[in-house]
C-alpha positions as CSV (number, residue, x, y, z in Angstrom):
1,X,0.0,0.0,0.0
2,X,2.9,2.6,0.3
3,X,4.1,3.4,-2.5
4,X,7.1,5.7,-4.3
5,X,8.2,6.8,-1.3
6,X,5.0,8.3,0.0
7,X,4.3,8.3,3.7
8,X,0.8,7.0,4.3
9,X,-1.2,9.0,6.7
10,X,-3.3,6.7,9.1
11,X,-5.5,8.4,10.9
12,X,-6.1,7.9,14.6
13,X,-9.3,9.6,16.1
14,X,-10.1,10.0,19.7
15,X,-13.7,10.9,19.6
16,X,-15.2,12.4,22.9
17,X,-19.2,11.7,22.5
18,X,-21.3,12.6,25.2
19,X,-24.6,11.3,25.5
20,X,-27.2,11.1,27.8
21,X,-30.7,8.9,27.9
22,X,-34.1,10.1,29.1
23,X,-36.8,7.6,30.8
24,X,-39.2,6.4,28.4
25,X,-42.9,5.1,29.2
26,X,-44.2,3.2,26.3
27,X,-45.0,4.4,24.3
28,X,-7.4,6.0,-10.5
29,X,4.0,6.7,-19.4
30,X,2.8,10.0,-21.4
31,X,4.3,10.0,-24.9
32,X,3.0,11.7,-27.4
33,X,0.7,12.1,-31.4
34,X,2.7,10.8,-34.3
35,X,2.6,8.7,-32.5
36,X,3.2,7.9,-29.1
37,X,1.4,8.2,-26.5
38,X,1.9,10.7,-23.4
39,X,3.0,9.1,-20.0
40,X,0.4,9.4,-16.8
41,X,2.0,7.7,-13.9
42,X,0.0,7.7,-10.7
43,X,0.9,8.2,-6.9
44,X,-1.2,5.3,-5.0
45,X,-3.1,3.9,-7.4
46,X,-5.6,1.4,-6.8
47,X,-7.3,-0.8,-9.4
48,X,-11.0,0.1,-11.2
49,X,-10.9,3.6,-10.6
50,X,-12.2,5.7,-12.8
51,X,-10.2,8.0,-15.8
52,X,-10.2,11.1,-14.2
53,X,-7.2,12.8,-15.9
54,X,-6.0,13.1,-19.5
55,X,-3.1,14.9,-21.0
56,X,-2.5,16.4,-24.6
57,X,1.0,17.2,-25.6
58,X,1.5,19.9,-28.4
59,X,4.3,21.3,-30.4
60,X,4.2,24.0,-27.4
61,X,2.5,22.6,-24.7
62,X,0.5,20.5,-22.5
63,X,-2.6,20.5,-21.7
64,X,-3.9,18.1,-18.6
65,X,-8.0,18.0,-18.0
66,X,-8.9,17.0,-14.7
67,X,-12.4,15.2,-13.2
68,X,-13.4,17.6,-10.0
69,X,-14.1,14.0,-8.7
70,X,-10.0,13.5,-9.5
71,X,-9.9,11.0,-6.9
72,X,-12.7,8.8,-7.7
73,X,-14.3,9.0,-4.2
74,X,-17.0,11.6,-4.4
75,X,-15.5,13.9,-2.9
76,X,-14.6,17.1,-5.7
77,X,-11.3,18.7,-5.5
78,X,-11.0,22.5,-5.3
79,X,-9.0,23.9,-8.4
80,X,-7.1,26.0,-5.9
81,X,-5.8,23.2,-4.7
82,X,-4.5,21.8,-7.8
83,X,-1.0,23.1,-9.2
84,X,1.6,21.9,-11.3
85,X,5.1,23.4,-10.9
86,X,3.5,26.5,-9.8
87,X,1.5,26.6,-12.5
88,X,-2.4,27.1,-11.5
89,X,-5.7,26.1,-13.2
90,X,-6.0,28.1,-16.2
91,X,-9.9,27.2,-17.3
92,X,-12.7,30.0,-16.2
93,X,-13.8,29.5,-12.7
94,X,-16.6,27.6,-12.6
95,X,-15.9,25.5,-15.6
96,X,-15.4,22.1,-15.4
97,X,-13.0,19.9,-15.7
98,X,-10.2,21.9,-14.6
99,X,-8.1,22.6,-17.4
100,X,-4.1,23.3,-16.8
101,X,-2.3,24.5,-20.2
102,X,1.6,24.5,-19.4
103,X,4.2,25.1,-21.8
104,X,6.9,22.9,-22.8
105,X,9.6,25.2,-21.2
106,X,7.6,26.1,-17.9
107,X,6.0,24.8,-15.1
108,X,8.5,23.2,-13.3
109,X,9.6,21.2,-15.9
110,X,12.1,18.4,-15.9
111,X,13.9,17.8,-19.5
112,X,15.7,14.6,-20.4
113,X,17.1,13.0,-23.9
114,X,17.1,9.8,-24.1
115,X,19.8,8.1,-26.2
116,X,20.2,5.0,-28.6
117,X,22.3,3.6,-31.1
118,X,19.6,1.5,-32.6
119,X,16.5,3.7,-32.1
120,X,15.5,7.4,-32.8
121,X,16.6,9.7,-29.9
122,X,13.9,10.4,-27.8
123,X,13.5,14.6,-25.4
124,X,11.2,13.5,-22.7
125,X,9.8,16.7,-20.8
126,X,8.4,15.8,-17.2
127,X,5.9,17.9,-15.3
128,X,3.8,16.8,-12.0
129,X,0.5,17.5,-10.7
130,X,0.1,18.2,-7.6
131,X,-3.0,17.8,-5.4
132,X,-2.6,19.6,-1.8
133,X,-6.1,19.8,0.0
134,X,-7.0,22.6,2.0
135,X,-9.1,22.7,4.9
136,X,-12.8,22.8,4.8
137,X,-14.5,25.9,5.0
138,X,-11.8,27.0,7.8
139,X,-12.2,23.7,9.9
140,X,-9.1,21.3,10.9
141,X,-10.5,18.7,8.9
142,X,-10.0,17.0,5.1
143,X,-11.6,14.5,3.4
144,X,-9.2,13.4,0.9
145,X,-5.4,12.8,0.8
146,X,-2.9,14.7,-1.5
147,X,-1.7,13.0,-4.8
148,X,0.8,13.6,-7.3
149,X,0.3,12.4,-10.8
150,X,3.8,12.4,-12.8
151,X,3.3,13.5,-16.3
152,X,5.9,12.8,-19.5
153,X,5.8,14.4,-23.0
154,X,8.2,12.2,-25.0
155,X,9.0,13.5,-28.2
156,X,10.9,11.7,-31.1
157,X,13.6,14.3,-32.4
158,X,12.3,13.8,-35.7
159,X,8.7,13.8,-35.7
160,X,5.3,15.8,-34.6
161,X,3.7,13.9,-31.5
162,X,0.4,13.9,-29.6
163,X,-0.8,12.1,-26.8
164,X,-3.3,9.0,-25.6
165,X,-4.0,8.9,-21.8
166,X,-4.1,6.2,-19.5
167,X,-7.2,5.2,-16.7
168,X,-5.5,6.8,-13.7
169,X,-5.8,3.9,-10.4
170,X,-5.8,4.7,-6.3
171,X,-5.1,3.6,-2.8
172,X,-6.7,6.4,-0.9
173,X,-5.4,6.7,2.7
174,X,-6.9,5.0,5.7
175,X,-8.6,6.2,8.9
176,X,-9.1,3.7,11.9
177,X,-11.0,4.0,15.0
178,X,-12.5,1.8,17.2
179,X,-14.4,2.1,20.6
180,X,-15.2,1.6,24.0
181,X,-17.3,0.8,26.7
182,X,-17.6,3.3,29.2
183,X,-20.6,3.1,32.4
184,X,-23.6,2.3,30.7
185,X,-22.8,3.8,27.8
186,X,-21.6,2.2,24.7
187,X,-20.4,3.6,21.1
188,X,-19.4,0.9,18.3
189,X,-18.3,0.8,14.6
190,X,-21.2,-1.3,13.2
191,X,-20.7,-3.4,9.9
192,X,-22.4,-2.3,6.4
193,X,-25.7,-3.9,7.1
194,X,-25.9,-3.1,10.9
195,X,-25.9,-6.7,11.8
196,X,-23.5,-6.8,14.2
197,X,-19.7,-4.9,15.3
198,X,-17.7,-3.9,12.6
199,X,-15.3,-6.9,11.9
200,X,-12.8,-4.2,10.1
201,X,-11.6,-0.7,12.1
202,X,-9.9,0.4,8.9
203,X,-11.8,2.9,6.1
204,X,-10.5,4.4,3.3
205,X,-11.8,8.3,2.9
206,X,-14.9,8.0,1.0
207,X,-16.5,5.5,3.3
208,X,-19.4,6.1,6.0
209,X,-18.9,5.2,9.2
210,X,-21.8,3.1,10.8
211,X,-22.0,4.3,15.0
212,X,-24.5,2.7,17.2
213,X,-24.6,5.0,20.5
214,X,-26.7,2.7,22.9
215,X,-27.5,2.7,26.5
216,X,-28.0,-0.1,28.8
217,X,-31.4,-0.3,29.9
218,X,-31.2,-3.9,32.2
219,X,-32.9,-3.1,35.2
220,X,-34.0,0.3,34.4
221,X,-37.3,1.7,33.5
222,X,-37.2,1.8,29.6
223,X,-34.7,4.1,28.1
224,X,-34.2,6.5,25.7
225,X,-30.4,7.5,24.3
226,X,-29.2,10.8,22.6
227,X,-25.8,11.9,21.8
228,X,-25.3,15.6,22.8
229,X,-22.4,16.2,21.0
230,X,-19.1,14.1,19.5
231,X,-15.7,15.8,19.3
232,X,-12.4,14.1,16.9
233,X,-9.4,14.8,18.5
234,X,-5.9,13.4,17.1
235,X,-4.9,12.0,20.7
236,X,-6.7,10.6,23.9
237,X,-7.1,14.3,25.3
238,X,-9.5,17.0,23.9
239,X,-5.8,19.1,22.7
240,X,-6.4,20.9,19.5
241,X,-6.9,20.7,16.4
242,X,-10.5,19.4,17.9
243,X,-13.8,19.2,15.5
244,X,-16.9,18.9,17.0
245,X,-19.2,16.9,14.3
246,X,-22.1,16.8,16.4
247,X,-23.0,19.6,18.8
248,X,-25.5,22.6,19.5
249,X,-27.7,19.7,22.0
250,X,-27.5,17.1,19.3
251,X,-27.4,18.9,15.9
252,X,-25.0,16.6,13.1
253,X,-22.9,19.4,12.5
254,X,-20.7,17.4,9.8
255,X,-23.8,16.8,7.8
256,X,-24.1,20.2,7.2
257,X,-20.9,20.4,5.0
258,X,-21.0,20.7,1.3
259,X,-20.1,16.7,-0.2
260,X,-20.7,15.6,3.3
261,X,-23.0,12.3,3.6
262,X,-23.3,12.4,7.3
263,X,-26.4,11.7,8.5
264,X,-28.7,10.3,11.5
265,X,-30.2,6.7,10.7
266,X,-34.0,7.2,11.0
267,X,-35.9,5.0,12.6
268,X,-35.1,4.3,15.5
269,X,-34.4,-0.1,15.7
270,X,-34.9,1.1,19.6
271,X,-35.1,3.6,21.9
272,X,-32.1,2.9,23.6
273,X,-30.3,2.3,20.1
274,X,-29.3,5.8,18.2
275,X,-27.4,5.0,14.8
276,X,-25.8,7.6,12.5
277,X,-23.3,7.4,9.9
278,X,-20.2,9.5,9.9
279,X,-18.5,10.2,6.0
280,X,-14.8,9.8,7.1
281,X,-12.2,11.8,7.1
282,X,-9.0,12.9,8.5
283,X,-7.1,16.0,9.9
284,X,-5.4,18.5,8.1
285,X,-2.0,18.5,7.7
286,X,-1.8,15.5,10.6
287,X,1.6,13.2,9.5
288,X,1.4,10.4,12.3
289,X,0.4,7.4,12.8
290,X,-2.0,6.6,15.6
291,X,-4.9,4.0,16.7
292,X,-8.3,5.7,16.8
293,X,-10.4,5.7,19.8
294,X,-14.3,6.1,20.6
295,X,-15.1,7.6,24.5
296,X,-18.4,7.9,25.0
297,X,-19.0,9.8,28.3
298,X,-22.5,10.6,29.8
299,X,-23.4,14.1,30.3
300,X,-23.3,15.0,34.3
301,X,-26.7,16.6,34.3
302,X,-29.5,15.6,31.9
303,X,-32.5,17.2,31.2
């Protein structure tokens, strides 16, 4: 899973979830046209994804198309966040895919010639894409992982060339958690179908998370559970960065955010049973590698 050198990011989140229950009665090689093709060599790829970039080379230029959906997750990319050598998006805002048109001489460009006795001598002119994700709207969090897409122009010294693209592959990143038991209280990664615990604590960005917040009723009078408010931390303590997915007395704050499929899971399979679905994600610019943790804690009044 790591691959050319790239230092994969698993994310390890300490969620403090506190929740209280209420009595219930009852009720992813460029060459170029002549005719060789262009060379796209992804960072982590991963089998079956979708073509989500495609390069041209000129005469004078290339000219790389990317999907917003460049990672083949759901989850669209921000053309600010998208550079190569320096060299921004140069399509209108708003237009999509993001186009990048970079000359042969610019753009960070790396220039090689290939030499040999038997074959044609061959200029190969290297440029890389570079996806850095920003923050979301100001948050400490991200939902997708940079990539870096290498991209060659090869060029017989003799003849005109154009290009032919590739279906770019992925291995997003991973985020693991897993839970405890704390008092009454319990909070636990579910399988796909809610049938029983989770028998994986690893998801790849992209995934929803299935929680089942639940209280234990056994010798009470019947129950009802809510979660006040969840907050990811990167370590067992509440020490920034901190996001608080679900506060405001129980409002699913995450679910809120634009390409965000959080949600609450409605109905109810009990009253002392809440399930919601968290779309994962990880923090922004966060570089180690750590085991995620769910602590549930009651609230110490309830109303």
């Amino acid at each position: 899973m790591w691959c050319k050198g790239q230092i994969a990011v698993v994310l390890l989140l300490f969620f403090l979830c506190d929740a209280f229950a209420q009595p219930r009665f009852k009720g992813r090689k460029v060459m170029a046209k002549y005719q060789q093709p262009a060379v796209l060599q992804y960072f982590e790829p991963r089998a079956g994804a979708p073509q989500t970039v495609t390069a041209q080379c000129t005469d004078s230029e290339v000219i790389v198309t990317i999907s917003p959906d460049l990672l083949g997750i759901q989850k669209p990319v921000q053309p600010s966040d998208l550079s190569m050598g320096g060299c921004g998006v140069t399509s209108p805002a708003g237009v999509q895919p993001f186009v990048i048109e970079a000359p042969l001489q610019g753009c960070g460009i790396y220039i090689l010639m290939l030499l040999n006795p038997t074959l044609p001598s061959v200029i190969v002119y290297t440029f890389t894409l570079d996806y850095n994700p920003s923050p979301i709207d100001g948050l400490p969090i991200v939902r997708t992982n940079p990539a870096v897409v290498q991209i060659e122009c090869q060029y017989n010294r003799l003849h005109n060339v154009s290009s032919n693209a590739l279906n770019p592959t992925w291995v997003p990143y991973t985020s693991t958690i897993s839970a405890e038991d704390i008092l009454g209280f319990s909070l636990v990664i579910m399988s796909s179908d809610w049938s029983g615990p989770s028998p994986s604590n690893t998801f790849f960005l992209g995934d929803l998370i299935n929680l089942q917040a639940s209280v234990d009723s056994t010798n009470h009078v019947p129950l009802r559970v809510f979660v006040d408010s969840c907050v990811a931390t990167p370590g067992s303590n509440a020490s920034a960065p901190a996001y608080t997915f679900i506060g405001n007395n129980g409002c699913f704050l995450d679910s809120k955010l634009i390409g965000s499929n959080s949600q609450f899971v409605s109905p109810r399979v009990a009253q002392s049973v809440m399930q919601f679905q968290l779309d994962a994600f990880r923090f922004y610019g966060l570089t180690t590698s750590s085991v995620s943790h769910f602590l549930p804690s009651p609230l110490e009044e309830s109303n």
